[in-house]
C-alpha positions, 0 to 999 in steps of 0.5 A: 485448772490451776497450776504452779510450777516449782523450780530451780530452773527459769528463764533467765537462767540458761539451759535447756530444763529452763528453756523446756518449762518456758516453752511449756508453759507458753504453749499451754492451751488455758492463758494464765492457767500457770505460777512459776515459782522458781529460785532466780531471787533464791526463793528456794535455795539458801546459799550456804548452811545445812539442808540449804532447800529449807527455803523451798519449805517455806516458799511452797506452803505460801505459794500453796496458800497464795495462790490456791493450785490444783496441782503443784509440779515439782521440777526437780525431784532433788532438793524439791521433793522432800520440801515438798513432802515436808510442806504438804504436813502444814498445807497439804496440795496435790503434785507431780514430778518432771524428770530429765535425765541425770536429776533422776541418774543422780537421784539414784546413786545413794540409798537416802537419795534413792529412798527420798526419791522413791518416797516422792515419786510414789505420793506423786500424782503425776510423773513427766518423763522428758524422754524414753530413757529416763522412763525406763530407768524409773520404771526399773527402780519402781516398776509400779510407778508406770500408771502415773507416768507420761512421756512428753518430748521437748517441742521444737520452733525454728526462726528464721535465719539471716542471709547477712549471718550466712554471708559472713560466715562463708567469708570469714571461714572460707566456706564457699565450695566447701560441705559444712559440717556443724556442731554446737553445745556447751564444750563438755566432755559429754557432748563427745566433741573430742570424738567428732575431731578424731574422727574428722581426722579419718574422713577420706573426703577432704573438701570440708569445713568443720564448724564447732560453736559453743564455750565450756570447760573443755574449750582449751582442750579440743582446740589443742586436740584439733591443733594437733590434727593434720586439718587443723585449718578445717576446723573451726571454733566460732565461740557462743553464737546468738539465737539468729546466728545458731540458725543461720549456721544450722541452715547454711550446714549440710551435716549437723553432728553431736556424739554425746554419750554417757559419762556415769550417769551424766547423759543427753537427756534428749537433743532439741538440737537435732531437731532444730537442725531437722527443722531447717532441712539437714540430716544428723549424726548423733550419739547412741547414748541417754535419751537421743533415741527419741529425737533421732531415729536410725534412716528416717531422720539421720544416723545413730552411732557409737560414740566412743567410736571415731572410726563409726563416727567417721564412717556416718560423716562420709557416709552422708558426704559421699551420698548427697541425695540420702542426706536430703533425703533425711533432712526432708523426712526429719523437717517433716517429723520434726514439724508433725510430733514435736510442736511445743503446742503438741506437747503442751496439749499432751499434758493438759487433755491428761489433767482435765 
């Protein structure tokens, strides 16, 4: 079978739809089986002027043509389903759709958006939901549509971390003795950092370190937030880490924590990060919120909480200080589910036994 890939975005551009699609497709049973067409030389996107997806039209009926798919999979339903449905008029071609999270949130928000999105959904053959939120919320708009849709979770892969990195971090930021409590992700508003650090400031056991890897909009204003805390000195920003430090810090942490939450339709489409922490052993804290849901079950693999709320916040972290023996319990539980149900060849083998 033949397939291509249409999206905006494709390694090298950084994110986690990206990272998705690559490790998919990398995954995937049938070598070269794949196309990706994708706008990293603005194939598909002009830069300025009206409908500025006019390209895509183009693009997708020379692919078609070219290279002949028995399936096209759009990877994002705005601005590549209606070019879609317009290149179908000139080389028709078989398609489905992937659907993350806020692409399908926003989609929703105007009547032309939701008609051109319904339109789509429903010429569509296939429908990839990334996780169970996101499916409900299709299925509330079209009900109908549930015949066409598969739930394929993100796959998660560990490396190995460096006991160099680990050794320097302790001696940097006076680690030694102390719990690590650790999160990472781009500093937006969404990833609800703002609360861990309210809540950090409730937390009864004092012997810990807090570290906080990522840059983002928001960097300015969580550390004048965590200024203001009277452990100021226990939180720590360590800026953008590489791959082999992320996992150096996600082995050397006993806690890993990320409250995201739901900010008008902008939500955690699913959290590969917990699982990669799950994967080196340790418990997460997450918020209940968008498609966390899937990735993080309540007792078995680490707590869910509130998270506008710092004090239930507060309450899981000492929760999980104060109970050494359930965080290793849930760290092992969540390493094994995490190495079961969400391999990427798991995942890739999902969708290729529905196409065949």
């Amino acid at each position: 079978m033949k397939l291509l890939l249409c999206t905006l975005d494709y390694p090298p551009r950084l994110g986690g739809v990206a990272t998705y699609y690559e490790n998919l497709i990398k995954s995937w049973p049938e070598a070269g089986a794949w196309t990706v067409l994708d706008n990293n030389q603005e194939a598909l996107l002009t830069k300025t002027g009206p409908w500025r997806w006019r390209r895509a039209i183009a693009a997708l009926i020379k692919a078609n043509r070219l290279n002949k798919p028995d399936l096209i999979f759009l990877g994002q339903i705005l601005p590549l389903g209606p070019a879609a449905l317009l290149a179908n008029l000139f080389s028709p071609f078989k398609f489905g759709v992937f659907f993350h999270g806020m692409d399908l949130t926003f989609a929703l928000k105007t009547p032309r958006k939701r008609f051109l999105t319904g339109l789509t959904c429903r010429r569509a053959k296939i429908i990839v939901c990334v996780n169970s939120h996101v499916k409900e919320i299709l299925l509330a708009a079209w009900p109908k549509l549930a015949d066409k849709i598969i739930l394929l979770h993100p796959g998660a892969t560990a490396i190995a971390s460096d006991s160099k990195i680990i050794e320097a971090f302790h001696q940097s930021y006076d680690l030694n003795g102390k719990k690590i409590i650790f999160s990472i992700g781009r500093l937006v508003k969404r990833k609800g950092f703002d609360q861990v650090i309210r809540a950090l400031n409730l937390v009864d056991n004092k012997d810990w370190r807090y570290l906080l890897a990522g840059d983002g909009p928001e960097a300015a204003s969580l550390k004048n937030l965590a200024a203001q805390s009277p452990y100021a000195k226990q939180i720590i920003f360590t800026g953008s880490l590489t791959e082999k430090e992320k996992w150096s810090c996600l082995n050397l942490c006993d806690i890993f924590i990320t409250t995201s939450r739901d900010l008008d339709g902008d939500f955690e489409g699913f959290g590969i990060v917990y699982l990669e922490a799950n994967l080196m052993g340790k418990p997460v804290i997450a918020g209940a919120s968008g498609g966390v849901a899937d990735a993080v079950i309540p007792g078995v693999n680490g707590l869910l909480v509130d998270p506008e709320n710092p004090t239930a916040i507060a309450a899981a972290i000492m929760r999980l200080l104060n109970n050494p023996e359930e965080a290793k319990r849930l760290g092992r539980a969540g390493k094994d589910r995490a190495e079961r149900d969400f391999s990427w060849a798991g995942q890739a083998d999902k969708l290729y036994k529905k196409l065949i």
